[in-house]
Each structure stands twice: as C-alpha cells, then as structure tokens.
PDB file of N, CA, C and O in Angstrom:
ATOM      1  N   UNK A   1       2.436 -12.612  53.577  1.00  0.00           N
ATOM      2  CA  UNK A   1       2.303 -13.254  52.300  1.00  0.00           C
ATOM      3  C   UNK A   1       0.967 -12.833  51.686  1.00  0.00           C
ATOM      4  O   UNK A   1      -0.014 -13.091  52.383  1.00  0.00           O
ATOM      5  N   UNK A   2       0.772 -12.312  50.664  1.00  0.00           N
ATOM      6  CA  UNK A   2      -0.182 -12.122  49.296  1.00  0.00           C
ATOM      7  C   UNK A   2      -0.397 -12.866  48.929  1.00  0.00           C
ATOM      8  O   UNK A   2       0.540 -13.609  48.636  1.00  0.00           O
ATOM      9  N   UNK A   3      -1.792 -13.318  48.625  1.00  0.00           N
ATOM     10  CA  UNK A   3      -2.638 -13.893  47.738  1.00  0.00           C
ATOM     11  C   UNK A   3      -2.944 -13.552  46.869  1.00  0.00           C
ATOM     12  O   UNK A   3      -3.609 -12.517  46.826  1.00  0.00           O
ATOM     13  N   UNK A   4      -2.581 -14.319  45.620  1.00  0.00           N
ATOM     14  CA  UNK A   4      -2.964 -14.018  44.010  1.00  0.00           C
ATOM     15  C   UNK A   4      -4.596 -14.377  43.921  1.00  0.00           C
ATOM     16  O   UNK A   4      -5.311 -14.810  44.824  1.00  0.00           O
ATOM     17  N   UNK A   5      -4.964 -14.046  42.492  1.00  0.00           N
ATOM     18  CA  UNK A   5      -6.001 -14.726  42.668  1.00  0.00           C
ATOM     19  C   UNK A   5      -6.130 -15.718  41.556  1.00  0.00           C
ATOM     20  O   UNK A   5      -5.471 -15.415  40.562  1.00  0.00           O
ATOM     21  N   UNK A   6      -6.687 -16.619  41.492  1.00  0.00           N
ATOM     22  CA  UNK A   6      -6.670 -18.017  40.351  1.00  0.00           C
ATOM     23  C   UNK A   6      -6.771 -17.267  39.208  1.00  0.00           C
ATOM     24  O   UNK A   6      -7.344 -16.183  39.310  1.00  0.00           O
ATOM     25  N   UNK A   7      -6.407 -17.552  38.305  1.00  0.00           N
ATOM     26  CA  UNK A   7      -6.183 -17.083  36.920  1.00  0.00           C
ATOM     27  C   UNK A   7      -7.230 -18.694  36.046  1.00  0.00           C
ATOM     28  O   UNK A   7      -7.208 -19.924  36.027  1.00  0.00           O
ATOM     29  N   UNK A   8      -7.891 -17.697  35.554  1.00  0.00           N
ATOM     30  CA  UNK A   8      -8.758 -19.226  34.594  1.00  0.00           C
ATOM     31  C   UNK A   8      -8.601 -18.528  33.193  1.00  0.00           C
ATOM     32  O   UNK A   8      -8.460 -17.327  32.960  1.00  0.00           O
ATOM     33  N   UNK A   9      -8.659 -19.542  32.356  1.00  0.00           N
ATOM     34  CA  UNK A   9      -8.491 -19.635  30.806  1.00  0.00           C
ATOM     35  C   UNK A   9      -9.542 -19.023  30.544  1.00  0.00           C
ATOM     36  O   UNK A   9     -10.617 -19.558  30.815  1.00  0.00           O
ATOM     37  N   UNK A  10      -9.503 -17.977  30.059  1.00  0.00           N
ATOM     38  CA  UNK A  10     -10.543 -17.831  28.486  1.00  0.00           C
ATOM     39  C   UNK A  10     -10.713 -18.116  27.356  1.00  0.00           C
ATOM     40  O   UNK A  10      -9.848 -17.586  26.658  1.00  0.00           O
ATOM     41  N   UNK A  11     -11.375 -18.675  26.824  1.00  0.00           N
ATOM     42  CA  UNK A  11     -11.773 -18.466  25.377  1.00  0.00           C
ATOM     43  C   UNK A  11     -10.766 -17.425  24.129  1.00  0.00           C
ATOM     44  O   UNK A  11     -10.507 -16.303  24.562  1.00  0.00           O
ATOM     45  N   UNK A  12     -10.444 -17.610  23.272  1.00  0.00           N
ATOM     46  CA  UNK A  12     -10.122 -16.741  22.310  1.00  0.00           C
ATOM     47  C   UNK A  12     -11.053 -15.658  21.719  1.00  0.00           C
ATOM     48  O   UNK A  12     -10.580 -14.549  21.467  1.00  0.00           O
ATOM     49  N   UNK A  13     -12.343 -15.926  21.488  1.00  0.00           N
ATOM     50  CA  UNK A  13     -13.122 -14.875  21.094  1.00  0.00           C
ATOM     51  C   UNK A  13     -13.342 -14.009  22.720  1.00  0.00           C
ATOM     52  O   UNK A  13     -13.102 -12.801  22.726  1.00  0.00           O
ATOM     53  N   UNK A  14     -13.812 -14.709  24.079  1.00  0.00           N
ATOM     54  CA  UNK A  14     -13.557 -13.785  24.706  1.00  0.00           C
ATOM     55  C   UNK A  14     -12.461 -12.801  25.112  1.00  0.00           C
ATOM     56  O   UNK A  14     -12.593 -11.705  25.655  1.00  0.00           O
ATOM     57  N   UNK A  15     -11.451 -13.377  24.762  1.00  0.00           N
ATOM     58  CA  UNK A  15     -10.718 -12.461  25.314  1.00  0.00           C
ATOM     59  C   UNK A  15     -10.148 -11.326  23.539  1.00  0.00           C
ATOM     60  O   UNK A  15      -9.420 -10.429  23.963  1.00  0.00           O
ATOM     61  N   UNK A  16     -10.229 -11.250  22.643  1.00  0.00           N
ATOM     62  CA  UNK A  16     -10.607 -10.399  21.984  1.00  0.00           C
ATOM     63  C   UNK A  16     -12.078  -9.593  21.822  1.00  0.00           C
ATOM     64  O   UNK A  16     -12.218  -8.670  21.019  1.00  0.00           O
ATOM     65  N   UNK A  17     -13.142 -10.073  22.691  1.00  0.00           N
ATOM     66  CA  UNK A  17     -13.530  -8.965  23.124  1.00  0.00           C
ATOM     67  C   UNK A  17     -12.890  -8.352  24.214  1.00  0.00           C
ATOM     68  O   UNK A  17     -12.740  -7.132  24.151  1.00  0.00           O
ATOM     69  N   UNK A  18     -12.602  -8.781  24.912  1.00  0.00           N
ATOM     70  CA  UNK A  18     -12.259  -7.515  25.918  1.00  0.00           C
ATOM     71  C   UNK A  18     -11.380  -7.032  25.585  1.00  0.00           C
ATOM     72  O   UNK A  18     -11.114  -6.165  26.417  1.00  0.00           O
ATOM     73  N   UNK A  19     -10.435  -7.039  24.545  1.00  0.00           N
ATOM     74  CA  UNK A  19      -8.969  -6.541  24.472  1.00  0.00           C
ATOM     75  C   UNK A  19      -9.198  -5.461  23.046  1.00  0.00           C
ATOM     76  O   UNK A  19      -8.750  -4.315  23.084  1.00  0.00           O
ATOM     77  N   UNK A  20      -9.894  -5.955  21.900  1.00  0.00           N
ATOM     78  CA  UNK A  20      -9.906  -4.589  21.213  1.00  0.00           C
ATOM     79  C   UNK A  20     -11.094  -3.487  21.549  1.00  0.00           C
ATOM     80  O   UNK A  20     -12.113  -3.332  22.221  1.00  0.00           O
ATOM     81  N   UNK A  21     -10.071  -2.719  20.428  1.00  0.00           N
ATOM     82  CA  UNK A  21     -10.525  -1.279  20.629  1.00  0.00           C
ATOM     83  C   UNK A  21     -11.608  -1.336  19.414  1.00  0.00           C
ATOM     84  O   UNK A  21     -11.651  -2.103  18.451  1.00  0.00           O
ATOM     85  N   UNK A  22     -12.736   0.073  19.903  1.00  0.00           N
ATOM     86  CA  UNK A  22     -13.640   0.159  18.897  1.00  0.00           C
ATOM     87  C   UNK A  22     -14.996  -0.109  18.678  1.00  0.00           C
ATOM     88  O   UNK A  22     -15.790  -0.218  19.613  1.00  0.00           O
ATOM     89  N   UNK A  23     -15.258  -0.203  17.703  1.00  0.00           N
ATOM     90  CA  UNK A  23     -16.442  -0.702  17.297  1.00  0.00           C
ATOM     91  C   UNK A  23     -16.578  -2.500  16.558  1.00  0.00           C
ATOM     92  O   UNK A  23     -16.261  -2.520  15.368  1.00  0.00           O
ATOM     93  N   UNK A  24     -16.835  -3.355  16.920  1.00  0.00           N
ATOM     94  CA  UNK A  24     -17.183  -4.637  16.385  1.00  0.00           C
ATOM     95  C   UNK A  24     -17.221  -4.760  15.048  1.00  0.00           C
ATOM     96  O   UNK A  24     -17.672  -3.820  14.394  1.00  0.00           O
ATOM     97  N   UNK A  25     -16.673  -6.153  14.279  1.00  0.00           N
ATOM     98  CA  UNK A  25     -16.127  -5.403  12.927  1.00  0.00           C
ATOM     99  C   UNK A  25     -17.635  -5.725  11.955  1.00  0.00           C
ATOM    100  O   UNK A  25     -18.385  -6.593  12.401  1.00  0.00           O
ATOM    101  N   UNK A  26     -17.955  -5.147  10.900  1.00  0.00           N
ATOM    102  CA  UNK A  26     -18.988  -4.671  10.196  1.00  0.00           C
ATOM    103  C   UNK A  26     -19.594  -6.008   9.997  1.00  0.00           C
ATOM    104  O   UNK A  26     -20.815  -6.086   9.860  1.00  0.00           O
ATOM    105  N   UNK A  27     -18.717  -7.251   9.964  1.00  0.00           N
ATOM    106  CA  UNK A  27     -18.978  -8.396   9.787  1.00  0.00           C
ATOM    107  C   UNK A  27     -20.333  -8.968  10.723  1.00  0.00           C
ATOM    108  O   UNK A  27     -21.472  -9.353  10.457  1.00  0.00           O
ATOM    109  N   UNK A  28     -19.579  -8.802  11.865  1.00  0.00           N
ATOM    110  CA  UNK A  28     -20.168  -9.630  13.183  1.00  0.00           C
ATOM    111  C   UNK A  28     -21.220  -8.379  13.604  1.00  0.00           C
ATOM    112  O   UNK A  28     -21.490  -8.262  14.799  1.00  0.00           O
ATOM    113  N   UNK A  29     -21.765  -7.521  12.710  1.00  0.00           N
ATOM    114  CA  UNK A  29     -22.136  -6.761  13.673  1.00  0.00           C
ATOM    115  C   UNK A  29     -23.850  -7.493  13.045  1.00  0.00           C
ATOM    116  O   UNK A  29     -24.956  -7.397  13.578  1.00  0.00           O
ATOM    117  N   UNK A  30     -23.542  -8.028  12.057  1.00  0.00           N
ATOM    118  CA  UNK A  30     -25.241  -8.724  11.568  1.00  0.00           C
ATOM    119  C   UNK A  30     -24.879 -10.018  11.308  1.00  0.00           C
ATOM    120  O   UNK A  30     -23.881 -10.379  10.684  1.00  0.00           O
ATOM    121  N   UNK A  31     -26.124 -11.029  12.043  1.00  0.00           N
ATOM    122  CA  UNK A  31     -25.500 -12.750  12.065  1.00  0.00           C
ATOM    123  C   UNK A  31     -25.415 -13.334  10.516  1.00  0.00           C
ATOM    124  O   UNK A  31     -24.557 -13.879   9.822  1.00  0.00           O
ATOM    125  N   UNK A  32     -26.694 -12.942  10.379  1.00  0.00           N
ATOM    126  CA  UNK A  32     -27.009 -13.155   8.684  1.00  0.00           C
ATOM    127  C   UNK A  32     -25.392 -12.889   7.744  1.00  0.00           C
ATOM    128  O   UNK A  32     -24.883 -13.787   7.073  1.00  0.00           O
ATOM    129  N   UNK A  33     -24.935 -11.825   7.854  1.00  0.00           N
ATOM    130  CA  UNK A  33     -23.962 -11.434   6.827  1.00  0.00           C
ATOM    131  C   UNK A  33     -22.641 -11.766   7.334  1.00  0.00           C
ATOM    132  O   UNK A  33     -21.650 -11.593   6.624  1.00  0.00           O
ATOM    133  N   UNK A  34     -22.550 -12.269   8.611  1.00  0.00           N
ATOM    134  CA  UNK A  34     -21.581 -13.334   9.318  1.00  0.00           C
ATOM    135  C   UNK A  34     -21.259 -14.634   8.534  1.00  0.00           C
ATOM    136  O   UNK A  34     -20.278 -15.048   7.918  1.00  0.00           O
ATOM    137  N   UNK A  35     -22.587 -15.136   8.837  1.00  0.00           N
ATOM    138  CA  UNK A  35     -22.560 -16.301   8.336  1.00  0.00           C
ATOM    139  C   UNK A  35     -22.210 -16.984   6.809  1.00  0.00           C
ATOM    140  O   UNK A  35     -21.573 -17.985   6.480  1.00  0.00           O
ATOM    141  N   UNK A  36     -22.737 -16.238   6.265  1.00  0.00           N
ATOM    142  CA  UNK A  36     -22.769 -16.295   4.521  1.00  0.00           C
ATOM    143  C   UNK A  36     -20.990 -15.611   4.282  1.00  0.00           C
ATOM    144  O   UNK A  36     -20.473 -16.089   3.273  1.00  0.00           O
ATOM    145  N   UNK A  37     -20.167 -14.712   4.981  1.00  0.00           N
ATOM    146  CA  UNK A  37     -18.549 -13.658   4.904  1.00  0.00           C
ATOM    147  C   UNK A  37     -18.177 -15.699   5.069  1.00  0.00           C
ATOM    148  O   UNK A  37     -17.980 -16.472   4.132  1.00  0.00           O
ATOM    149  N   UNK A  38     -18.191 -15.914   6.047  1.00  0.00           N
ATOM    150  CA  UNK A  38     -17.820 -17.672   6.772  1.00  0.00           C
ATOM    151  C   UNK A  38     -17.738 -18.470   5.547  1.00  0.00           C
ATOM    152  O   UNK A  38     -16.792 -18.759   4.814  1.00  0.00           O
ATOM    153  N   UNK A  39     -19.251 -18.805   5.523  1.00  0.00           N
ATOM    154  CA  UNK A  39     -19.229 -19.594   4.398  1.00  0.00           C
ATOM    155  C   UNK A  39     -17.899 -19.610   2.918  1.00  0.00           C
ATOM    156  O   UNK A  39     -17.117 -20.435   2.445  1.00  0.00           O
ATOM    157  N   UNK A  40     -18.316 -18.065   2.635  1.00  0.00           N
ATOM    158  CA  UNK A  40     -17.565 -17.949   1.728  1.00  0.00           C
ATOM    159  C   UNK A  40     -15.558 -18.273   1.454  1.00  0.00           C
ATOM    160  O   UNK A  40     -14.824 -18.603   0.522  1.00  0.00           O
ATOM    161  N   UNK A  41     -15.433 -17.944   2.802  1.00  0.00           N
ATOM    162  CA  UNK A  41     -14.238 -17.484   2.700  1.00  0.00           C
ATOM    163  C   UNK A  41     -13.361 -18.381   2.292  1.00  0.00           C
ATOM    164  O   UNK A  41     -12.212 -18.231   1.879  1.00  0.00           O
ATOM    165  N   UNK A  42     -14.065 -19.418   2.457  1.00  0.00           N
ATOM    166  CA  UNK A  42     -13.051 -20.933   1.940  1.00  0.00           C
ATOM    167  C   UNK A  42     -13.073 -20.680   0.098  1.00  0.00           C
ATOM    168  O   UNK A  42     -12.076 -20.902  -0.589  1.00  0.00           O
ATOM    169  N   UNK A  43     -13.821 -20.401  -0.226  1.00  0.00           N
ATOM    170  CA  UNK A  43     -14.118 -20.404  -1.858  1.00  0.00           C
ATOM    171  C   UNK A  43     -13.972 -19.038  -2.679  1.00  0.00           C
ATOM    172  O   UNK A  43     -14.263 -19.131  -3.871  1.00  0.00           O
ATOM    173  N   UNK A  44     -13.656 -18.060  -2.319  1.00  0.00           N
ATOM    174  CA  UNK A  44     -13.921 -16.730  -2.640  1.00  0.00           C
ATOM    175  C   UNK A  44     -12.816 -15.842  -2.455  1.00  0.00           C
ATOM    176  O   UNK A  44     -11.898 -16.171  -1.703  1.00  0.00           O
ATOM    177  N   UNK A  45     -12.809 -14.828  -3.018  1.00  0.00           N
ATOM    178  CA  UNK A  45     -11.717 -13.695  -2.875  1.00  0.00           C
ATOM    179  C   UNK A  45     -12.638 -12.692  -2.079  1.00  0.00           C
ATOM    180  O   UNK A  45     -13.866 -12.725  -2.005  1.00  0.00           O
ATOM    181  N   UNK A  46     -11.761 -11.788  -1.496  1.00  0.00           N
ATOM    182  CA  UNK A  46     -12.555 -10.511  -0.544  1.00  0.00           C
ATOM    183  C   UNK A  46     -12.951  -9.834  -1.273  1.00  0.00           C
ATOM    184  O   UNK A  46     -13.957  -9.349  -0.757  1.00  0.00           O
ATOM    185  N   UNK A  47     -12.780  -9.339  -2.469  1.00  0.00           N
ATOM    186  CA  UNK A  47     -13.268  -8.666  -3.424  1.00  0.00           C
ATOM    187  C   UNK A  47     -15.011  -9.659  -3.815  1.00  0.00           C
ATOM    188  O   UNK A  47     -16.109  -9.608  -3.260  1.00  0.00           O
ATOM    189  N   UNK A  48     -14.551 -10.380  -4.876  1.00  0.00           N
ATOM    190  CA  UNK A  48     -15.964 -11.569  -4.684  1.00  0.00           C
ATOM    191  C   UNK A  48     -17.056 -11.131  -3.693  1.00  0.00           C
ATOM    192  O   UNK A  48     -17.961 -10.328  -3.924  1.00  0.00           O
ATOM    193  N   UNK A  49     -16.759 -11.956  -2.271  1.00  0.00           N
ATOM    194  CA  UNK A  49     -17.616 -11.907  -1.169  1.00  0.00           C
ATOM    195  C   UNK A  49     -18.293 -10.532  -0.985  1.00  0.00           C
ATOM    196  O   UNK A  49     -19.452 -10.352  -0.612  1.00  0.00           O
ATOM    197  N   UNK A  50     -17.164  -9.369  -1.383  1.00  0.00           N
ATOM    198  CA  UNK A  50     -18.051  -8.193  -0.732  1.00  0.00           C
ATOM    199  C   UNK A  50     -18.771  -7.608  -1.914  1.00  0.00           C
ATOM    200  O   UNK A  50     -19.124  -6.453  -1.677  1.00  0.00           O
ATOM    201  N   UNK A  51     -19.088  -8.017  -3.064  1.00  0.00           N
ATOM    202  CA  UNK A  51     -19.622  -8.133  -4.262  1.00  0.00           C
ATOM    203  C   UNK A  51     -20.801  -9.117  -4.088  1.00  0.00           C
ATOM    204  O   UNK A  51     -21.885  -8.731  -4.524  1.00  0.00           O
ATOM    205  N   UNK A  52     -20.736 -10.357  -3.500  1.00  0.00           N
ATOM    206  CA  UNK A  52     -21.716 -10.925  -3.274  1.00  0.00           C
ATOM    207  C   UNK A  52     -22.216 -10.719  -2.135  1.00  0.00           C
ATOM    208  O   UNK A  52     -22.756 -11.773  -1.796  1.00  0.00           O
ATOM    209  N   UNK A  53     -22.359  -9.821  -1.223  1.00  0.00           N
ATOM    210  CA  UNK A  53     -22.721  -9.385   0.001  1.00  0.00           C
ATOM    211  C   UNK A  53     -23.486  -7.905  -0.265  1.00  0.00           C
ATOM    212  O   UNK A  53     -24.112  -7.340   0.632  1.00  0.00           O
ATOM    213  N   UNK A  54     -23.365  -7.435  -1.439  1.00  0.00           N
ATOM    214  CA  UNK A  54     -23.894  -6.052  -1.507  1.00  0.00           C
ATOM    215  C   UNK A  54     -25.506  -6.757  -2.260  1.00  0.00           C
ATOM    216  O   UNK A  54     -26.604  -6.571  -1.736  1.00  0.00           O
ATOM    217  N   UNK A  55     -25.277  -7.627  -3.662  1.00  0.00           N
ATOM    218  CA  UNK A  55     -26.077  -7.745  -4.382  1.00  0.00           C
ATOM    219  C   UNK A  55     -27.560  -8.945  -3.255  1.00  0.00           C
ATOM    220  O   UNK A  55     -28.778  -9.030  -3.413  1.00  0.00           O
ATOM    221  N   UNK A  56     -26.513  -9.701  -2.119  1.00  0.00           N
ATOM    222  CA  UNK A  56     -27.922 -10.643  -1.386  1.00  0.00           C
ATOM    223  C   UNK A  56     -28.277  -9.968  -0.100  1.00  0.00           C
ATOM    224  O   UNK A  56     -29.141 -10.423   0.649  1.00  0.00           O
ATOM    225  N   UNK A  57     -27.389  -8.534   0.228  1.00  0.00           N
ATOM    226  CA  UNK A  57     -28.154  -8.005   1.327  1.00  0.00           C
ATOM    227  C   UNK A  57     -28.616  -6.664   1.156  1.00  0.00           C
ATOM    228  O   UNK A  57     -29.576  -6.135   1.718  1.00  0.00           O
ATOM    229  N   UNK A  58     -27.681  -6.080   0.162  1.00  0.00           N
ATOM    230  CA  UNK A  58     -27.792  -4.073  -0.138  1.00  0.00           C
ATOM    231  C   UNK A  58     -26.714  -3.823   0.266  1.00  0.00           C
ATOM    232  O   UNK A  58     -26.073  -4.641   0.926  1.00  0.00           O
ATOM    233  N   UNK A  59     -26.159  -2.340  -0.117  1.00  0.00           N
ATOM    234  CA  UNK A  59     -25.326  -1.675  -0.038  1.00  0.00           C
ATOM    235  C   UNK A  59     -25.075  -1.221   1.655  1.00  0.00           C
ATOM    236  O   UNK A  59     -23.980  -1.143   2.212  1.00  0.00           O
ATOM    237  N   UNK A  60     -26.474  -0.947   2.288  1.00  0.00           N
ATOM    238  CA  UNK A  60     -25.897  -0.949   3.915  1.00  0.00           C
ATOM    239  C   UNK A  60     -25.228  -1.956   4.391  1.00  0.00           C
ATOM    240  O   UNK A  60     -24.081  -1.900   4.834  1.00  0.00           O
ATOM    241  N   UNK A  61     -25.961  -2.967   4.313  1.00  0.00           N
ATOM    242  CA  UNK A  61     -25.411  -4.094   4.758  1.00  0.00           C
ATOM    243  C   UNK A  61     -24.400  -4.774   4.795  1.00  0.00           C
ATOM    244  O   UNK A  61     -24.104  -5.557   5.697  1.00  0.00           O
ATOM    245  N   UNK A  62     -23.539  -4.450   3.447  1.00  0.00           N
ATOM    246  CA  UNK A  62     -23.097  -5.550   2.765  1.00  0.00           C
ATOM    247  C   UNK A  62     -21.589  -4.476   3.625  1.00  0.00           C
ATOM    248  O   UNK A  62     -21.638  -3.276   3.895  1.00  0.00           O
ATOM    249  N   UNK A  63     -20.307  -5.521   3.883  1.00  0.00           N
ATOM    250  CA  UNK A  63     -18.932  -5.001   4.243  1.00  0.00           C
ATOM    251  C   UNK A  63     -18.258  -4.847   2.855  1.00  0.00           C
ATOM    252  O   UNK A  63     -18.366  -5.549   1.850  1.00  0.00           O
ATOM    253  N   UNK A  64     -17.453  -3.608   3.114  1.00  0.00           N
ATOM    254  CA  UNK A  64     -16.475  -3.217   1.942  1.00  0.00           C
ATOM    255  C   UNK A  64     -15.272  -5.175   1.555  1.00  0.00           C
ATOM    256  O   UNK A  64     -15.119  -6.258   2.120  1.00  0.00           O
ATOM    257  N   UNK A  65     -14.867  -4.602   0.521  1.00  0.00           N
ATOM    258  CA  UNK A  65     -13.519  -6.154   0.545  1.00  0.00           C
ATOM    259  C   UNK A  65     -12.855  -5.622   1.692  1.00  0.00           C
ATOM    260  O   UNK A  65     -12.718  -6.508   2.537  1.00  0.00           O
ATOM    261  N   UNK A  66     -12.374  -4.489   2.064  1.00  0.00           N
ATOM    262  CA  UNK A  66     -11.641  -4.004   3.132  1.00  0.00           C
ATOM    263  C   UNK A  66     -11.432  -4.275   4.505  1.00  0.00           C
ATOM    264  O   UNK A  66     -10.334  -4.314   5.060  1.00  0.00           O
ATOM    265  N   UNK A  67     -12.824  -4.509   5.160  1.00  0.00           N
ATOM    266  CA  UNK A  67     -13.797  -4.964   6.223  1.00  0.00           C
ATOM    267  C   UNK A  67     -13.622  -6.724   6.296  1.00  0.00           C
ATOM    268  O   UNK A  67     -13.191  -7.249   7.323  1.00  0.00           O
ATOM    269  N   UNK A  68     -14.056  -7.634   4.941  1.00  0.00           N
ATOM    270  CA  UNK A  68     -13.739  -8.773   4.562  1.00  0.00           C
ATOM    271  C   UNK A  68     -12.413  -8.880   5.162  1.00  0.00           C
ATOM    272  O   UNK A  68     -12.269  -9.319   6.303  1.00  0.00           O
ATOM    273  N   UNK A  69     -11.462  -8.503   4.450  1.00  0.00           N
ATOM    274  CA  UNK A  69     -10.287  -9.240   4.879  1.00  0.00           C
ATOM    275  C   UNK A  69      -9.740  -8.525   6.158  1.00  0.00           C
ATOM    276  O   UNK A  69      -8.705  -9.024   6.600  1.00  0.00           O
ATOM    277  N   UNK A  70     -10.258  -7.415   6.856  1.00  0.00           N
ATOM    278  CA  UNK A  70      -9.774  -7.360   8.534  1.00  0.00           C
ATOM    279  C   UNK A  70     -10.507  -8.362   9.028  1.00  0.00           C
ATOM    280  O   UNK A  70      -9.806  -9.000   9.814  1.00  0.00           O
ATOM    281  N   UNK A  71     -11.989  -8.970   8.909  1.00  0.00           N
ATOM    282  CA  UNK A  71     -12.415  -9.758  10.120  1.00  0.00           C
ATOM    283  C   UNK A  71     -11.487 -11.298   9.516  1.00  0.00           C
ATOM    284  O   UNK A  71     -11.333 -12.158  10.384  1.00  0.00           O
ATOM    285  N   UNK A  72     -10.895 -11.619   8.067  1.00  0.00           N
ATOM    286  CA  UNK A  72     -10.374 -12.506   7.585  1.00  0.00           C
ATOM    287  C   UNK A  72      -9.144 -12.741   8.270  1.00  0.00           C
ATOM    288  O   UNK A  72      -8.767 -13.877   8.555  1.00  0.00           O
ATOM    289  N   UNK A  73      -8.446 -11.602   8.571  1.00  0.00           N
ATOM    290  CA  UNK A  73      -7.215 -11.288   9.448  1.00  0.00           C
ATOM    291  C   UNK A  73      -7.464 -11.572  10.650  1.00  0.00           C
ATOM    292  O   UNK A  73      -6.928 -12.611  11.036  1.00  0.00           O
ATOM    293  N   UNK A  74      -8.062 -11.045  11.361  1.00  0.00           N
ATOM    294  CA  UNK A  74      -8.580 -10.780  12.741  1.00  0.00           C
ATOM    295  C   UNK A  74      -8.617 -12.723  13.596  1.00  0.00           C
ATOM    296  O   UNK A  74      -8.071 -13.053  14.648  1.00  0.00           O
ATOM    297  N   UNK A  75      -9.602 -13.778  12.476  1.00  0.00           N
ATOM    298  CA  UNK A  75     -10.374 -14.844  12.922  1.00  0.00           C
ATOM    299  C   UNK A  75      -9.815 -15.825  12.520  1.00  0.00           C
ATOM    300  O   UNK A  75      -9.784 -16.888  13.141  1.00  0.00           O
ATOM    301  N   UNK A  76      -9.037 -15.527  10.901  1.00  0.00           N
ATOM    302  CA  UNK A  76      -8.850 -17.004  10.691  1.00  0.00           C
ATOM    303  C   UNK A  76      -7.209 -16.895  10.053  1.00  0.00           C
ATOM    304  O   UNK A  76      -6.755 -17.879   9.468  1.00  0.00           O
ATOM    305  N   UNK A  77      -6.312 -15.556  10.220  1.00  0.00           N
ATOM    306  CA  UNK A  77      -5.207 -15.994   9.160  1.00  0.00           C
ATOM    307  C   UNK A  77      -4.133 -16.681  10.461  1.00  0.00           C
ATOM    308  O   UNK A  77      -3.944 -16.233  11.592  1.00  0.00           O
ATOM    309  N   UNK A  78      -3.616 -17.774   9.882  1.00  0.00           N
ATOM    310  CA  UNK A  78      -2.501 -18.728  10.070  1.00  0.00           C
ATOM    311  C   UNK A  78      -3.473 -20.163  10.846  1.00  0.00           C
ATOM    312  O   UNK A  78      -3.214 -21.202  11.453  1.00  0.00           O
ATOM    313  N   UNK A  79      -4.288 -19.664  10.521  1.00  0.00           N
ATOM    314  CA  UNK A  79      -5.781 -20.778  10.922  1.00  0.00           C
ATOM    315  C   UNK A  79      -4.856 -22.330   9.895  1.00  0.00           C
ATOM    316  O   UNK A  79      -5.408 -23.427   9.805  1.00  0.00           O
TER     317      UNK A  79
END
C-alpha cells in the first residue's frame, strides 16, 4: 500500500502564481499603480483608468486599457 501525501488548500492568488505563465501582469508589477487600477475599477472604464494612470504616474508606468482589463479579467470578473 502507497501513501499519498496530504493535500492542503491554497489560497487563490497562490495558486495563480504558480500556475501562470509569464511575466506578472503590468498592474501588480508596481504597488502604487495596483492600488489606485483597484480603487478605480469600481467607478471607471479601462479606457478612463489607463488615462488616469498615464497622467498620475507617466507613460512608463502607467498600463495600456489592454493590461487594465486582463488583470480586470484575471482578479475580479464574475466577482
């Protein structure tokens, strides 16, 4: 007889880290411009946000609308 080994719950954000592919999305990759994509998303269109994300951080910084609505997809749709 084989022994399994205990299986424990993860987390949802952990276990989408370990499971995608890539690079971390443009969002999460700065806390600052995390936080403020968050904020917004209740009040705002992806277009909007990534309009107001270029003009309060710069053009590096700031995520395309494109970027917006994958981490929008990714975190919160059927939320």
């Amino acid at each position: 007889m084989t022994k399994t080994a205990k299986r424990v719950p993860i987390e949802p954000a952990e276990h989408l880290r370990r499971h995608l592919r890539g690079v971390p999305h443009k969002v999460l990759r700065d806390p600052e411009v995390a936080a403020f994509v968050e904020g917004a998303l209740a009040s705002m269109t992806f277009r909007a946000i990534a309009d107001a994300c270029i003009e309060r951080f710069g053009p590096e910084r700031a995520p395309r609308k494109s970027a917006v609505h994958r981490y929008w997809s990714t975190f919160h749709k059927g939320q």
